[in-house]
mmCIF file of the N, C-alpha and C atoms, coordinates in Angstrom:
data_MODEL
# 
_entry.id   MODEL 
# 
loop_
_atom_site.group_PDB 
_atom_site.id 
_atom_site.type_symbol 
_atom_site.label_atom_id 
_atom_site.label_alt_id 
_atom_site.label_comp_id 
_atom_site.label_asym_id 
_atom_site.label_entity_id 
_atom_site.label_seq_id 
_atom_site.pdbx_PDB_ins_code 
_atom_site.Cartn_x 
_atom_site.Cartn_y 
_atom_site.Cartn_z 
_atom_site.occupancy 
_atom_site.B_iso_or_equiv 
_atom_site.pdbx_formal_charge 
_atom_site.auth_seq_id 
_atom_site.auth_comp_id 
_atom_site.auth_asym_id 
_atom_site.auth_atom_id 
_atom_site.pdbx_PDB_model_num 
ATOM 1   N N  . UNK A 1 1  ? 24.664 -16.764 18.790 1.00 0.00 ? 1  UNK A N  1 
ATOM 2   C CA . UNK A 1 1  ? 23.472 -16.198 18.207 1.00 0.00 ? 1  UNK A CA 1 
ATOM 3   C C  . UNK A 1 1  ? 23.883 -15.186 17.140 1.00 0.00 ? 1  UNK A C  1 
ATOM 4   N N  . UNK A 1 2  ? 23.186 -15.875 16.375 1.00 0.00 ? 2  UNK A N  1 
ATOM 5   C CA . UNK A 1 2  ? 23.470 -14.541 14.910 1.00 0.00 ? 2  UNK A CA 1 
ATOM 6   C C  . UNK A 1 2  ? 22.527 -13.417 14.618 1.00 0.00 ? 2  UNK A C  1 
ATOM 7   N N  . UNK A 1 3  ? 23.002 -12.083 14.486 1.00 0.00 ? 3  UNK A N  1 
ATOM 8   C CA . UNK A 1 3  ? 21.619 -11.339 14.423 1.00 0.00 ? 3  UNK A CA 1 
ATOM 9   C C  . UNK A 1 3  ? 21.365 -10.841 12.292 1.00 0.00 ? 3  UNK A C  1 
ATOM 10  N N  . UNK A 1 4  ? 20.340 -11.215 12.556 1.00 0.00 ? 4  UNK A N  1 
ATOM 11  C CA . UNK A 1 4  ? 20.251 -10.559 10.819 1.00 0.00 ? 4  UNK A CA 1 
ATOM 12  C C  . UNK A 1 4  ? 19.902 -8.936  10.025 1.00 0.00 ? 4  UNK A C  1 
ATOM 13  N N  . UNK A 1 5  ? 20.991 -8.379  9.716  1.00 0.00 ? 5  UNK A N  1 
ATOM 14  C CA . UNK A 1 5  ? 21.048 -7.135  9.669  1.00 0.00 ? 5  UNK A CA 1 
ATOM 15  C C  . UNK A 1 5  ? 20.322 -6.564  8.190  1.00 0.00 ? 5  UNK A C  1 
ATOM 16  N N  . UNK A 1 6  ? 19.153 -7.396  7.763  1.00 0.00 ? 6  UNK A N  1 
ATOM 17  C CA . UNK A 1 6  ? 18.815 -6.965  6.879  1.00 0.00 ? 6  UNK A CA 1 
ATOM 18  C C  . UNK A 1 6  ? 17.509 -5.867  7.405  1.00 0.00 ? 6  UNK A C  1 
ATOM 19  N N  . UNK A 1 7  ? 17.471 -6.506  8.369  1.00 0.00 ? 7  UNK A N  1 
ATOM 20  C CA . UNK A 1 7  ? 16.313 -5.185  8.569  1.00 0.00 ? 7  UNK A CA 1 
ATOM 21  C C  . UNK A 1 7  ? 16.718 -4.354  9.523  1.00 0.00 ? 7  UNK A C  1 
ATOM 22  N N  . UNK A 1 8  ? 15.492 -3.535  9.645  1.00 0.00 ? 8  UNK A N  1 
ATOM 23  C CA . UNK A 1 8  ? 15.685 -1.805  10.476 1.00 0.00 ? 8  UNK A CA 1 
ATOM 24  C C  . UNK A 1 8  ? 14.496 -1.692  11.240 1.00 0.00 ? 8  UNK A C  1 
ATOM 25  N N  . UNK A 1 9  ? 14.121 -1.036  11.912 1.00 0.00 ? 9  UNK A N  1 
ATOM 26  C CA . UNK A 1 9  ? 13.046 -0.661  12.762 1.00 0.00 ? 9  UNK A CA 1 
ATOM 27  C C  . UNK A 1 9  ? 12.776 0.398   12.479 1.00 0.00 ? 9  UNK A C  1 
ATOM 28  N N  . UNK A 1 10 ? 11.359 1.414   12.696 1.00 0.00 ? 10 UNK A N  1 
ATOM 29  C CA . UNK A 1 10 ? 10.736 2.200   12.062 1.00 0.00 ? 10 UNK A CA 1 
ATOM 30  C C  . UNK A 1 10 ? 11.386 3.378   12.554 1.00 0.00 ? 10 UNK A C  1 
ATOM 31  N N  . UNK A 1 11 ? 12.057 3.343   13.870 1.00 0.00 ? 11 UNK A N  1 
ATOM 32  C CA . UNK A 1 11 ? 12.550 4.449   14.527 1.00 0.00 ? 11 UNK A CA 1 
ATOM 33  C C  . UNK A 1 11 ? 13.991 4.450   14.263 1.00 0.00 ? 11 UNK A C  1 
ATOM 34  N N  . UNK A 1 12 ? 14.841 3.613   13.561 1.00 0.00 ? 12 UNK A N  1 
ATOM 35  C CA . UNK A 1 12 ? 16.084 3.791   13.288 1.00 0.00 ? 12 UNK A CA 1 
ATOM 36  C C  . UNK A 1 12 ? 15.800 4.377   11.746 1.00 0.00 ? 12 UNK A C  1 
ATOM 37  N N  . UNK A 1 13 ? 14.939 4.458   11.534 1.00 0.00 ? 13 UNK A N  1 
ATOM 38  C CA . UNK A 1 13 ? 14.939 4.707   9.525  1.00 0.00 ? 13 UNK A CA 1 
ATOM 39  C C  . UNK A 1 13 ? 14.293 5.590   10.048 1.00 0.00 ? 13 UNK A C  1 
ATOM 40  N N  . UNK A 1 14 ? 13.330 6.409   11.087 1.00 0.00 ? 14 UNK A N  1 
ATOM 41  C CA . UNK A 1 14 ? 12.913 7.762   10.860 1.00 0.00 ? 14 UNK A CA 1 
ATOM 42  C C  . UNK A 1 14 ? 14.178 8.492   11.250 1.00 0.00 ? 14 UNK A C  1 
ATOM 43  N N  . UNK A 1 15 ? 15.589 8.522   11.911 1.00 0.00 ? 15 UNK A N  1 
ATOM 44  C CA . UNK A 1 15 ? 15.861 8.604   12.481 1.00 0.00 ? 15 UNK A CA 1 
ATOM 45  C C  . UNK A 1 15 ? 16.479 9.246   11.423 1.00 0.00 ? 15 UNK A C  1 
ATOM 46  N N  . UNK A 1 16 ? 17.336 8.162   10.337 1.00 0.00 ? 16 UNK A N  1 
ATOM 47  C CA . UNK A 1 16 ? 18.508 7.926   9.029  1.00 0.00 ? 16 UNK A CA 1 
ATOM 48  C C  . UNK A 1 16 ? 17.120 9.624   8.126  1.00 0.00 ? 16 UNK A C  1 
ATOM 49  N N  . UNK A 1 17 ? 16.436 9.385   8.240  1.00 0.00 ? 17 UNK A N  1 
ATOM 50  C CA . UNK A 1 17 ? 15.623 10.183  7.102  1.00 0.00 ? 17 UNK A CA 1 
ATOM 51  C C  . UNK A 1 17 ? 15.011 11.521  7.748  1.00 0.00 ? 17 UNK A C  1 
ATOM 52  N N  . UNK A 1 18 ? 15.093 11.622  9.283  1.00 0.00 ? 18 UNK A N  1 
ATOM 53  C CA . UNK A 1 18 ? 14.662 12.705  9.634  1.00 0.00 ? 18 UNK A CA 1 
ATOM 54  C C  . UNK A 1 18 ? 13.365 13.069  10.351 1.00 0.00 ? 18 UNK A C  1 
ATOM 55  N N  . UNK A 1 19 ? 12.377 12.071  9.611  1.00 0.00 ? 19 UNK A N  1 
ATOM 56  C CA . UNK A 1 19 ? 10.865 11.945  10.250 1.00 0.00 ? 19 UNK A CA 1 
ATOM 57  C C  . UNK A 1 19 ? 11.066 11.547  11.407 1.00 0.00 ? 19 UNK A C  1 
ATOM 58  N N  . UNK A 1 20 ? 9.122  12.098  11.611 1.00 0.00 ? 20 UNK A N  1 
ATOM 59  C CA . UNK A 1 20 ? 8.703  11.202  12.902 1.00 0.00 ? 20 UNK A CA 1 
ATOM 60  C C  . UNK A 1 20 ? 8.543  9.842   13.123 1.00 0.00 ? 20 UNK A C  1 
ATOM 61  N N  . UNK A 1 21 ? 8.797  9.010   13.730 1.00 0.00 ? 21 UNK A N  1 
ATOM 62  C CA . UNK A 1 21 ? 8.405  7.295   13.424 1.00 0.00 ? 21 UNK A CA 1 
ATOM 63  C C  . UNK A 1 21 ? 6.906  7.087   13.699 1.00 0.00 ? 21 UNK A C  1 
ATOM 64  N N  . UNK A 1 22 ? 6.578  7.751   13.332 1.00 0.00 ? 22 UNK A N  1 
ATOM 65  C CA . UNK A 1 22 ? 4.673  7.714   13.189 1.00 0.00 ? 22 UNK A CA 1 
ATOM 66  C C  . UNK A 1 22 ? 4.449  7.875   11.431 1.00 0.00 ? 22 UNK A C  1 
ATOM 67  N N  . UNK A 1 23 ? 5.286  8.726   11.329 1.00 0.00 ? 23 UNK A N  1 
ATOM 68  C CA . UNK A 1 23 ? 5.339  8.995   9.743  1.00 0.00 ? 23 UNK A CA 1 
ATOM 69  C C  . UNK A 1 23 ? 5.958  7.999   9.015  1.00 0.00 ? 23 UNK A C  1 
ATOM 70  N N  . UNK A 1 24 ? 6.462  7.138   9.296  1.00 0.00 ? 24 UNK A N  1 
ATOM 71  C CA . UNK A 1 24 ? 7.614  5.649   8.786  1.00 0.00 ? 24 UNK A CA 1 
ATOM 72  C C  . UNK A 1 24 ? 6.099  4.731   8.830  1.00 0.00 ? 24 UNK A C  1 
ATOM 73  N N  . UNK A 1 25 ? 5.512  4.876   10.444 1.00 0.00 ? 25 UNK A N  1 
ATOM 74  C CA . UNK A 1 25 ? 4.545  4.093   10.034 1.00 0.00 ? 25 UNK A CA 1 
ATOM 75  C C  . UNK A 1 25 ? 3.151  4.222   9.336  1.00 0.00 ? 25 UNK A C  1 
ATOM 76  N N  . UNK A 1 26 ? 3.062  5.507   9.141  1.00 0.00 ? 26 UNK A N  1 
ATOM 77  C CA . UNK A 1 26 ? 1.821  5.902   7.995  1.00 0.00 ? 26 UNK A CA 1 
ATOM 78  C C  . UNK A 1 26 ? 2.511  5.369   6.659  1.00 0.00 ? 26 UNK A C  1 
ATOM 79  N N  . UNK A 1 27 ? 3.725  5.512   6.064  1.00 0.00 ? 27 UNK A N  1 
ATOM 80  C CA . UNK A 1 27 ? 3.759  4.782   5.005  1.00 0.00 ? 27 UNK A CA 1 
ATOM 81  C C  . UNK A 1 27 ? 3.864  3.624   4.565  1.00 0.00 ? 27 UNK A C  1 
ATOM 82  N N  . UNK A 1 28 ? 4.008  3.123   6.022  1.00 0.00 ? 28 UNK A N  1 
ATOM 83  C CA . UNK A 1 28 ? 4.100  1.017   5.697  1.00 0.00 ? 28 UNK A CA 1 
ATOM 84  C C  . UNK A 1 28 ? 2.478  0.874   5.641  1.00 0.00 ? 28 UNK A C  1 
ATOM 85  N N  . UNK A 1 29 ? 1.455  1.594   6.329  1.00 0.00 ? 29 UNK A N  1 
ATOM 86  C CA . UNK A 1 29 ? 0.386  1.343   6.271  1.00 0.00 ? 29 UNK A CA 1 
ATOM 87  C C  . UNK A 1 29 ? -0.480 1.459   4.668  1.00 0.00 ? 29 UNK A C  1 
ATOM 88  N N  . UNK A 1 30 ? -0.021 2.687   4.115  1.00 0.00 ? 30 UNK A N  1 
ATOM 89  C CA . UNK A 1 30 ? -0.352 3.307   3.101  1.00 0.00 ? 30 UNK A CA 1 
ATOM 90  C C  . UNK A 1 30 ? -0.059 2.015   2.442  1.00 0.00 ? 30 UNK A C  1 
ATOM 91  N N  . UNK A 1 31 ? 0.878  1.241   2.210  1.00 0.00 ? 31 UNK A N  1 
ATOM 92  C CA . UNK A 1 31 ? 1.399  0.137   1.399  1.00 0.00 ? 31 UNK A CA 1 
ATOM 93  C C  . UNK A 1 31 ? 2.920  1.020   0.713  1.00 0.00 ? 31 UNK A C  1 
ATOM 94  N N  . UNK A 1 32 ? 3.081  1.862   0.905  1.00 0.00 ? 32 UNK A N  1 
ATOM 95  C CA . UNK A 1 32 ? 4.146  2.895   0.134  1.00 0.00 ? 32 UNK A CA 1 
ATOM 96  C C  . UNK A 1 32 ? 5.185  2.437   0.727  1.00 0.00 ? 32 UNK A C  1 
ATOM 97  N N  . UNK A 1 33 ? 5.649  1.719   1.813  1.00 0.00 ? 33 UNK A N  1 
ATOM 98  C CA . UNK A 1 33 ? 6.707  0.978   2.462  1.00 0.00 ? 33 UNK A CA 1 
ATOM 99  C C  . UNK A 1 33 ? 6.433  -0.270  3.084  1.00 0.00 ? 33 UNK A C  1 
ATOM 100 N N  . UNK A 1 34 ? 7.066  -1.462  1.965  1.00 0.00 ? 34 UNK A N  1 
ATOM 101 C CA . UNK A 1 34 ? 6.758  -2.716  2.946  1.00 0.00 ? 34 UNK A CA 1 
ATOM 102 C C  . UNK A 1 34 ? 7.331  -2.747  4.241  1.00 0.00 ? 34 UNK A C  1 
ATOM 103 N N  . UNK A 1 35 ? 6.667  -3.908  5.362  1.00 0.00 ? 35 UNK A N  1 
ATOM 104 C CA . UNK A 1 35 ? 7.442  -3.975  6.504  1.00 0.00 ? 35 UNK A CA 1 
ATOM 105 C C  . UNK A 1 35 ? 6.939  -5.250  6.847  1.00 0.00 ? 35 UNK A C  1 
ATOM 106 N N  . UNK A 1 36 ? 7.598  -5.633  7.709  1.00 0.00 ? 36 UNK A N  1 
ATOM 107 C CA . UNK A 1 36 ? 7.453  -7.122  8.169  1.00 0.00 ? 36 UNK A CA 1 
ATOM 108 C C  . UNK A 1 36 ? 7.083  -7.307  9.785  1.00 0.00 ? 36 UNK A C  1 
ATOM 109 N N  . UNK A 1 37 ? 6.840  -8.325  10.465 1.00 0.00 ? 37 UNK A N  1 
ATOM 110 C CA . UNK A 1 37 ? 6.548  -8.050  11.926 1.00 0.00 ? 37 UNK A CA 1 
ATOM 111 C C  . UNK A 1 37 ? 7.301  -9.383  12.364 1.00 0.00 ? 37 UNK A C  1 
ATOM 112 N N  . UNK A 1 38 ? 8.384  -8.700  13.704 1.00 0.00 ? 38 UNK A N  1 
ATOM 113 C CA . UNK A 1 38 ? 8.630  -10.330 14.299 1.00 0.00 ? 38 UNK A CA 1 
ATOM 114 C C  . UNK A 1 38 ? 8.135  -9.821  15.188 1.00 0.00 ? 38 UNK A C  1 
ATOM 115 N N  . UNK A 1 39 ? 7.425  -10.838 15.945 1.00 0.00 ? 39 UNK A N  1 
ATOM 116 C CA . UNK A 1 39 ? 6.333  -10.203 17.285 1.00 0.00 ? 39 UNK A CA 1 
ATOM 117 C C  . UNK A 1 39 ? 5.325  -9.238  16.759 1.00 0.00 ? 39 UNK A C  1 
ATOM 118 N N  . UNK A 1 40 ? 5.638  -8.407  18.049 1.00 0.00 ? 40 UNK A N  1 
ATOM 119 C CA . UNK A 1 40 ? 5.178  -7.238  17.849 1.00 0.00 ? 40 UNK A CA 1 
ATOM 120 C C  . UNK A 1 40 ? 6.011  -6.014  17.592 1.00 0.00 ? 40 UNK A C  1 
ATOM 121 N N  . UNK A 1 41 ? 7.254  -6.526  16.849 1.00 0.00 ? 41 UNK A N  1 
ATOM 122 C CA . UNK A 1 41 ? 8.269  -5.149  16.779 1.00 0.00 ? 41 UNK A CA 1 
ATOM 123 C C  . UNK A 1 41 ? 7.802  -5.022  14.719 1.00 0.00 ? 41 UNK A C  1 
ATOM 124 N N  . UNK A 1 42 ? 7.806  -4.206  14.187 1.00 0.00 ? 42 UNK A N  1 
ATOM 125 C CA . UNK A 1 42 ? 7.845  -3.425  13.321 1.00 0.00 ? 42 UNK A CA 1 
ATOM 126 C C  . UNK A 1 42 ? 8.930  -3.484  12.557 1.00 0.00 ? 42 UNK A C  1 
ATOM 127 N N  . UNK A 1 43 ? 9.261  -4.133  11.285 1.00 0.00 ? 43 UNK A N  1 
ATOM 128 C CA . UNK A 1 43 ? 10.682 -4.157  10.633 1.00 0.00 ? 43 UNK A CA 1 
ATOM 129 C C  . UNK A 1 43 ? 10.505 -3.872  9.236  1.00 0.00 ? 43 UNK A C  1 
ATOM 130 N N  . UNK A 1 44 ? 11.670 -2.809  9.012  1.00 0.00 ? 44 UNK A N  1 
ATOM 131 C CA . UNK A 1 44 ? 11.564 -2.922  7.410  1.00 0.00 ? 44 UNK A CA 1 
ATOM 132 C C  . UNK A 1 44 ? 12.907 -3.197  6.802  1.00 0.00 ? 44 UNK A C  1 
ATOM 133 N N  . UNK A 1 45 ? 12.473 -4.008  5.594  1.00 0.00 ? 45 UNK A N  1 
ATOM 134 C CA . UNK A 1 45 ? 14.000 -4.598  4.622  1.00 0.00 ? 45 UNK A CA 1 
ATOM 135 C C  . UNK A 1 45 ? 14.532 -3.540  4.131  1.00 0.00 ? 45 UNK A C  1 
ATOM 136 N N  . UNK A 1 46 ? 15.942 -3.319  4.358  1.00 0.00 ? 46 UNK A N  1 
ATOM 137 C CA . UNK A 1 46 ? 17.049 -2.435  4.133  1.00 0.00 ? 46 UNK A CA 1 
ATOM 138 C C  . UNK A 1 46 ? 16.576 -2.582  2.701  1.00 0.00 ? 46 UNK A C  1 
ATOM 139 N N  . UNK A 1 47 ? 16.566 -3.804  1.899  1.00 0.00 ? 47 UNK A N  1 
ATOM 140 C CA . UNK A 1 47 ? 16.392 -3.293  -0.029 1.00 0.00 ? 47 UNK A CA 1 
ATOM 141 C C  . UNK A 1 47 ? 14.974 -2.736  -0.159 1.00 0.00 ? 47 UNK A C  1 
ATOM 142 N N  . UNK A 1 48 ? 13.872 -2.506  0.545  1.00 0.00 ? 48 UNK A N  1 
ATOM 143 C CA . UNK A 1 48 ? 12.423 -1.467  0.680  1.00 0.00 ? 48 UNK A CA 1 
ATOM 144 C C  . UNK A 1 48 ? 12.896 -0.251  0.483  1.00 0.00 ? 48 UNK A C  1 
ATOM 145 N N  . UNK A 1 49 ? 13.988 -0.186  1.946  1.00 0.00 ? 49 UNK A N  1 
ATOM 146 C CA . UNK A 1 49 ? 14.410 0.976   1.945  1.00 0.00 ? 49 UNK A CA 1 
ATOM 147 C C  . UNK A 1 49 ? 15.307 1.395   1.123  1.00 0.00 ? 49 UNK A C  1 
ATOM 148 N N  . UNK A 1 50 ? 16.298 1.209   0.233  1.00 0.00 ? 50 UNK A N  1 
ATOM 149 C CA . UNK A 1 50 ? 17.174 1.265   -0.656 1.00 0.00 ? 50 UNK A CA 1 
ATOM 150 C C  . UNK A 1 50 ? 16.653 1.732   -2.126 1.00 0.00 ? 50 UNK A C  1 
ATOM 151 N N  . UNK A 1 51 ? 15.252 0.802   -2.119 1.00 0.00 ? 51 UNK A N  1 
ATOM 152 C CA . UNK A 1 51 ? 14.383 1.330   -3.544 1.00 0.00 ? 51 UNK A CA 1 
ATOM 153 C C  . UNK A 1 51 ? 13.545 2.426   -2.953 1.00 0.00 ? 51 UNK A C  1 
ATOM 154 N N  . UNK A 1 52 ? 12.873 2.686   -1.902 1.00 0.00 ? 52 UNK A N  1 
ATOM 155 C CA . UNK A 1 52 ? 12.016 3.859   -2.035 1.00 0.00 ? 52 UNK A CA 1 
ATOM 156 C C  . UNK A 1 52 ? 13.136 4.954   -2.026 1.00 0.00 ? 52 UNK A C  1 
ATOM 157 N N  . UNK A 1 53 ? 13.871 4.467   -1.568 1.00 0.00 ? 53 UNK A N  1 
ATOM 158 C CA . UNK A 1 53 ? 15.487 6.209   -1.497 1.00 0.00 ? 53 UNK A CA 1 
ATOM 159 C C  . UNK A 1 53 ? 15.164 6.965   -3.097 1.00 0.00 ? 53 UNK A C  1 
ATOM 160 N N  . UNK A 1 54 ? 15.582 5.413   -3.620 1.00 0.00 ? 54 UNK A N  1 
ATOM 161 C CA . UNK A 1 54 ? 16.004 5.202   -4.918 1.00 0.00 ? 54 UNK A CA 1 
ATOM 162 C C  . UNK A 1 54 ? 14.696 6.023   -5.619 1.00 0.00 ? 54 UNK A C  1 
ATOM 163 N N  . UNK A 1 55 ? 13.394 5.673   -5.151 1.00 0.00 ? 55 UNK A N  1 
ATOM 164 C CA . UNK A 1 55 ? 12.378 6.174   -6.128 1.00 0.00 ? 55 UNK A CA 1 
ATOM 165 C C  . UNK A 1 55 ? 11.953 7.541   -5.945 1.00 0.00 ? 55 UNK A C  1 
ATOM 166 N N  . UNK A 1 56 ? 12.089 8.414   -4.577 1.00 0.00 ? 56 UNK A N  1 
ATOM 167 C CA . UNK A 1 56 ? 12.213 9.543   -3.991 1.00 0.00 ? 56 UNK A CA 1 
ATOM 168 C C  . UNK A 1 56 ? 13.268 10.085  -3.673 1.00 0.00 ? 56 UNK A C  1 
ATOM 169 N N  . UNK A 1 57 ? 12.939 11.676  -3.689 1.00 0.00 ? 57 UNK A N  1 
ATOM 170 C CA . UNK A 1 57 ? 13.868 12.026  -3.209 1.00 0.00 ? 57 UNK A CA 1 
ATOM 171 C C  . UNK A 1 57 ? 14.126 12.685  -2.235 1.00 0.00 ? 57 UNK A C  1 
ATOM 172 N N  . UNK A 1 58 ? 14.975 11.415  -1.259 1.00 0.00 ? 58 UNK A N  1 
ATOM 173 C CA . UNK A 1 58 ? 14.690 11.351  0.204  1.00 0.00 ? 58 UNK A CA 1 
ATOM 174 C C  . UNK A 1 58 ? 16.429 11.909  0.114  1.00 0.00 ? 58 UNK A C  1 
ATOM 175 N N  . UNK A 1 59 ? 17.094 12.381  1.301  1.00 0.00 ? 59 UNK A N  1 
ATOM 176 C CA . UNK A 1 59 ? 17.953 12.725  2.283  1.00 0.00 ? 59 UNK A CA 1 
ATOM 177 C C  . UNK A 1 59 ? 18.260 12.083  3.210  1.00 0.00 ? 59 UNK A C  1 
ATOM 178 N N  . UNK A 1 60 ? 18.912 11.225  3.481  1.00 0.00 ? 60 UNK A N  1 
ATOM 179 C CA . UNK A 1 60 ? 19.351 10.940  5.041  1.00 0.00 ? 60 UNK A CA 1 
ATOM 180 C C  . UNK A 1 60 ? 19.731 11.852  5.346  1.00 0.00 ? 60 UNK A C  1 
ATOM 181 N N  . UNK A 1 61 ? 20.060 11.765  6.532  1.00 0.00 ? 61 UNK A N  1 
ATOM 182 C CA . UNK A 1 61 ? 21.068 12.390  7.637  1.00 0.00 ? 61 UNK A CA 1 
ATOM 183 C C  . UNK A 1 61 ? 22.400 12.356  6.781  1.00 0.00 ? 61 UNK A C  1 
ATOM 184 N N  . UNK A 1 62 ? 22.771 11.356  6.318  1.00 0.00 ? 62 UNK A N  1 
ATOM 185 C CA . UNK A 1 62 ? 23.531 10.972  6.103  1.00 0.00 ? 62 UNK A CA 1 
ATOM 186 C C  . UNK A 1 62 ? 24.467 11.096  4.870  1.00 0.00 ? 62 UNK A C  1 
ATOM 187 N N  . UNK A 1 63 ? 23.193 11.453  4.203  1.00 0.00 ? 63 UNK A N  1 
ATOM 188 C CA . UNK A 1 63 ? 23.771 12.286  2.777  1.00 0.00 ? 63 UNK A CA 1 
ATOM 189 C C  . UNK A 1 63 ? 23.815 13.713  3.089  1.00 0.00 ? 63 UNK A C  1 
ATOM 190 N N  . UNK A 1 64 ? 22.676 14.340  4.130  1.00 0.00 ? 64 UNK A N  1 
ATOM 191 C CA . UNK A 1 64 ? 22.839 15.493  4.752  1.00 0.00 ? 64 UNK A CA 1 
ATOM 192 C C  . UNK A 1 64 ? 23.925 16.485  4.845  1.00 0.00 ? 64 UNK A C  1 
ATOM 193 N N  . UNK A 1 65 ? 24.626 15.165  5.782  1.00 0.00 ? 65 UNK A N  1 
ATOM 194 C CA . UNK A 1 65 ? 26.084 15.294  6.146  1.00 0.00 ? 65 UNK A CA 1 
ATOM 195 C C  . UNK A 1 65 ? 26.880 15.427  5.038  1.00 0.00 ? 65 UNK A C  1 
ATOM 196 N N  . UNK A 1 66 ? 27.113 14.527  4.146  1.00 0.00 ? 66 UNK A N  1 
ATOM 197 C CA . UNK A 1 66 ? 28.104 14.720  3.383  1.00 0.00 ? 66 UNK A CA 1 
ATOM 198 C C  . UNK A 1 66 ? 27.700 16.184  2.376  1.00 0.00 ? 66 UNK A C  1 
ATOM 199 N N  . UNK A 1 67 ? 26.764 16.319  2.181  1.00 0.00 ? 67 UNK A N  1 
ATOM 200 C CA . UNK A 1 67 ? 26.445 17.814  1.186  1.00 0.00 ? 67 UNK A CA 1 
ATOM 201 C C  . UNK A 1 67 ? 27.070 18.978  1.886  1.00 0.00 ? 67 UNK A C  1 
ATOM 202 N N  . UNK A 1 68 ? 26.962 18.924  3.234  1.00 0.00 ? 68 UNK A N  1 
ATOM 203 C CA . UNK A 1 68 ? 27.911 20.173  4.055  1.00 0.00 ? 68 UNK A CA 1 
ATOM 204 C C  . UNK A 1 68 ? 29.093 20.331  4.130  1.00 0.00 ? 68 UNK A C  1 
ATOM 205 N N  . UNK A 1 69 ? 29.926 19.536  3.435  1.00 0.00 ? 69 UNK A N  1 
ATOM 206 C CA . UNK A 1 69 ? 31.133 18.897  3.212  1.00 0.00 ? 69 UNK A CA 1 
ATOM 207 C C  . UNK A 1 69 ? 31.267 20.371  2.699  1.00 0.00 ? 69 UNK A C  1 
# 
C-alpha cells in the first residue's frame, strides 16, 4: 500500500503554522484555502499550502525555528 503525501490534514498544518485547527478550517470554508475530502477526513494540497505561505505572511514553526538560530 502506497500512501500519497501530497496532502495534510487540518490539524497537522495548524500545527506547522501555529493555529487552532478550527481556524485552518474557517479558511477552507471562507474559500481562502482549498481542501479536499476523502471520507469524512479533511485534506489540504501541500501546493494550497505552499502558495498561500507564499501569498502571506505566514511562519511555521518551522521557519520559527530557524529565525532563533
Amino acid at each position: 500500500m502506497t500512501h500519497d503525501n501530497s496532502f495534510i490534514a487540518a490539524s497537522v498544518l495548524s500545527a506547522r503554522w501555529g493555529l487552532h485547527p478550527e481556524s485552518i478550517r474557517r479558511l477552507i470554508r471562507a474559500g481562502r484555502l482549498p481542501a479536499v475530502r476523502f471520507g469524512r477526513r479533511l485534506r489540504i494540497g501541500l501546493e494550497a499550502v505552499q502558495a498561500y505561505e507564499s501569498s502571506q505572511r505566514v511562519i511555521t514553526n518551522n521557519s520559527a525555528h530557524d529565525l532563533a538560530k
